[in-house]
C-alpha atoms as one frame of an Amber mdcrd trajectory, in Angstrom:
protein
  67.088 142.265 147.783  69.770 142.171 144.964  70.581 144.889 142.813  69.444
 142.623 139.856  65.952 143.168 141.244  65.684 146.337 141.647  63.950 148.907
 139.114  65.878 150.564 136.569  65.098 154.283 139.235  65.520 151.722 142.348
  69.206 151.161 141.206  70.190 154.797 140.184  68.991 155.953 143.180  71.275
 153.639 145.498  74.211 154.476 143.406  73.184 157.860 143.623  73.592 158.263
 148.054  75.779 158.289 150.110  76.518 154.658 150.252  80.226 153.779 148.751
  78.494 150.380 147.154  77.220 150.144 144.642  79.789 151.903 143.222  82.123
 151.483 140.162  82.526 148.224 139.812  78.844 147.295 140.021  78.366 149.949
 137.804  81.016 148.614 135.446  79.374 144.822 135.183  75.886 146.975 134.527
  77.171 148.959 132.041  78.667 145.955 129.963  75.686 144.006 130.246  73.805
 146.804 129.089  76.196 146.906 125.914  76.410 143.584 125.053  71.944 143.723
 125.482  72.078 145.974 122.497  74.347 143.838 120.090  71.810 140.865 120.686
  69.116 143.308 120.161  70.754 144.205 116.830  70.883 139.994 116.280  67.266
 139.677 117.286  66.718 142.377 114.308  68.485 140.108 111.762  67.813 136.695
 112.174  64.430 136.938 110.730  65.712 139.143 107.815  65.551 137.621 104.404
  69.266 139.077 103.749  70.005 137.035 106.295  68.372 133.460 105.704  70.270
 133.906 102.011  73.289 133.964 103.512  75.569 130.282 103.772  74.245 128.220
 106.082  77.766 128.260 107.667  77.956 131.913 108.994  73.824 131.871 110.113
  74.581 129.246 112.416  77.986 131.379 113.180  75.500 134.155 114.085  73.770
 132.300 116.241  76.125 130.753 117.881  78.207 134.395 118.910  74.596 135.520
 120.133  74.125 132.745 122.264  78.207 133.010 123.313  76.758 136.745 124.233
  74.222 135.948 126.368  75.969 133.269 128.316  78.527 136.637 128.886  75.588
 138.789 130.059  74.438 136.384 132.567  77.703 136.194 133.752  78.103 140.024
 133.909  74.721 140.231 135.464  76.054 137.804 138.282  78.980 140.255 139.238
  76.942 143.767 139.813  76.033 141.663 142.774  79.194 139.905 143.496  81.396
 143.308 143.083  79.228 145.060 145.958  79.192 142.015 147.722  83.284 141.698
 147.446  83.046 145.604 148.484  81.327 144.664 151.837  83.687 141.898 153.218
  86.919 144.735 152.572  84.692 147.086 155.027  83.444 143.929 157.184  87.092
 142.736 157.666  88.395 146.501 158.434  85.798 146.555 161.387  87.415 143.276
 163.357  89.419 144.185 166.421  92.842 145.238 165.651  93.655 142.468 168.310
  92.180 139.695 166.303  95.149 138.133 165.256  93.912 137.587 162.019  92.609
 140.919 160.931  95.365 141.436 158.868  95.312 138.315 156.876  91.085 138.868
 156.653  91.675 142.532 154.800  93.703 141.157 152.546  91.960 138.376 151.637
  88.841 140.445 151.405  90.946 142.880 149.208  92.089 140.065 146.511  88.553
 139.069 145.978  87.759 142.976 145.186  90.891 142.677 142.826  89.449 139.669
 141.227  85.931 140.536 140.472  86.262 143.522 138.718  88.960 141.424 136.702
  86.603 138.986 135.734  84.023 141.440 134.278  87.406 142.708 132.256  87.575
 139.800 131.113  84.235 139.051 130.474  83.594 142.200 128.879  86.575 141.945
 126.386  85.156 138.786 125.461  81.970 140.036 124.761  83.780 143.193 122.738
  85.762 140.347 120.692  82.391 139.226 119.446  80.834 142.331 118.483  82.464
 142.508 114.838  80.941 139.380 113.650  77.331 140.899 114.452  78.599 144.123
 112.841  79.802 142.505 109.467  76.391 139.938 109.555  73.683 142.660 111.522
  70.517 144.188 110.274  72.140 147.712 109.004  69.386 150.120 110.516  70.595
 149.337 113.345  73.936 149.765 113.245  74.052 152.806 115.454  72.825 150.929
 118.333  76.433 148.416 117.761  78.098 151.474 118.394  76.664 152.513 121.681
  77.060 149.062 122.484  80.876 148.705 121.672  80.818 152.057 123.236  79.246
 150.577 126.556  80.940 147.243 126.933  84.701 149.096 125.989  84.013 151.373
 129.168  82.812 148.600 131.182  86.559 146.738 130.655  88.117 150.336 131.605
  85.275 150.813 134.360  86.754 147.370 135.903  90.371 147.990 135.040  89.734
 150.917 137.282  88.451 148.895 140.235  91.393 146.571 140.401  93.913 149.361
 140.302  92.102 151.520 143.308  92.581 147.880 145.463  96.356 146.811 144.257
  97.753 148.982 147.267  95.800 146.648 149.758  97.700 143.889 148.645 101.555
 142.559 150.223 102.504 140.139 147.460 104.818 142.369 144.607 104.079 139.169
 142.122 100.230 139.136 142.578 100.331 143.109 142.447 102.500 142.657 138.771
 100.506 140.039 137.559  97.503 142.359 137.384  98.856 145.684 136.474 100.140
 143.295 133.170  96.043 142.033 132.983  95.070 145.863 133.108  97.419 146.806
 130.281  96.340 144.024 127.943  92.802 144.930 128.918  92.861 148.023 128.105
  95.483 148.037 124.915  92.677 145.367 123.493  89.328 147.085 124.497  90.916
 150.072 123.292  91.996 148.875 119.445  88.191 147.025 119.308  86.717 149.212
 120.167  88.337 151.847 117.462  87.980 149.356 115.069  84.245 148.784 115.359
  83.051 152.746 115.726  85.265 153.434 112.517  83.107 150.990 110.605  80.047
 152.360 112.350  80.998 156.191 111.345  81.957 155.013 107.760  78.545 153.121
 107.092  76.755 156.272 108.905  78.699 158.828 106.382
């Protein structure tokens, strides 16, 4: 069964053994999801509004159109709690080859990129979804503005939670280029999570004051 499927206890439960995976990654893609579940919830609360269906044509369909660029993110996130435990496996799969298979070596560290890259992608993903987040804050129903700041709260820590995961892996890796080229993706990860994420709670604390 995937994670996806299991209950809400089901998950915390495997996270919570002794099992390595799911682990942080997972975790990460979960925890964005989550996040980016509560900005559309604040959407869902808006669209209906009458404060809303007076505003220009221009920015409703605007609106719409980030929620819908939202949920295409959170299926993608959803994808990856899988795909992160998944990438987890083949680094413990290719560790238990003979160290006379010839191509042990090569399998580690092939397995090893791909748990680089999929905790990059929900980085990725997640910043997107974080770039987003402002429009529904300036447009959203305002009793529920709280819940945009647990959710830029949620989605910023899932782009650290995966920044995280590609670091730990970068010493299982030969090539000095590949191992640059994503320390640089970290940094601008987290330099741009970090300022959004600033940015949106201040507005959240001022309206809240």
């Amino acid at each position: 069964m995937k994670l996806i499927d299991l209950t809400v206890k089901h998950f915390l439960d495997e996270v919570d053994s002794s099992s390595p995976a799911p682990g942080g990654g997972s975790s990460s893609a979960l925890i964005s999801a989550l996040g980016i579940s509560l900005a559309r919830m604040v959407g869902h609360l808006t669209v209906t509004k009458k404060k809303f269906l007076n505003l220009e044509p221009e920015i409703q369909t605007q609106f719409n159109e980030t929620l819908n660029a939202l949920e295409q993110l959170k299926i993608q996130l959803t994808q990856l709690i899988d795909l992160d435990t998944d990438a987890y496996n083949k680094i413990v799969t290719a560790y238990r080859l003979p160290k006379t298979d010839e191509l042990r070596k090569q399998k580690i560290e092939d397995a090893t990129l791909g748990a680089i890259e999929v905790p990059e992608q929900i980085g990725l993903l997640s910043l997107e979804a974080l770039k987003h987040l402002s429009f529904v804050l300036a447009y959203g129903n305002q009793s529920a503005i709280s819940d945009m700041g647990v959710s830029a709260l949620s989605i910023a820590t899932g782009v650290e939670g995966a920044v995280l995961n590609v670091l730990i892996n970068l010493p299982g890796l030969s090539n000095e280029t590949l191992i640059e080229q994503f320390k640089a993706t970290t940094q601008t990860l987290l330099k741009e999570a970090h300022a959004l994420r600033e940015n949106i709670l201040a507005l959240v604390y001022q309206a809240l004051s």
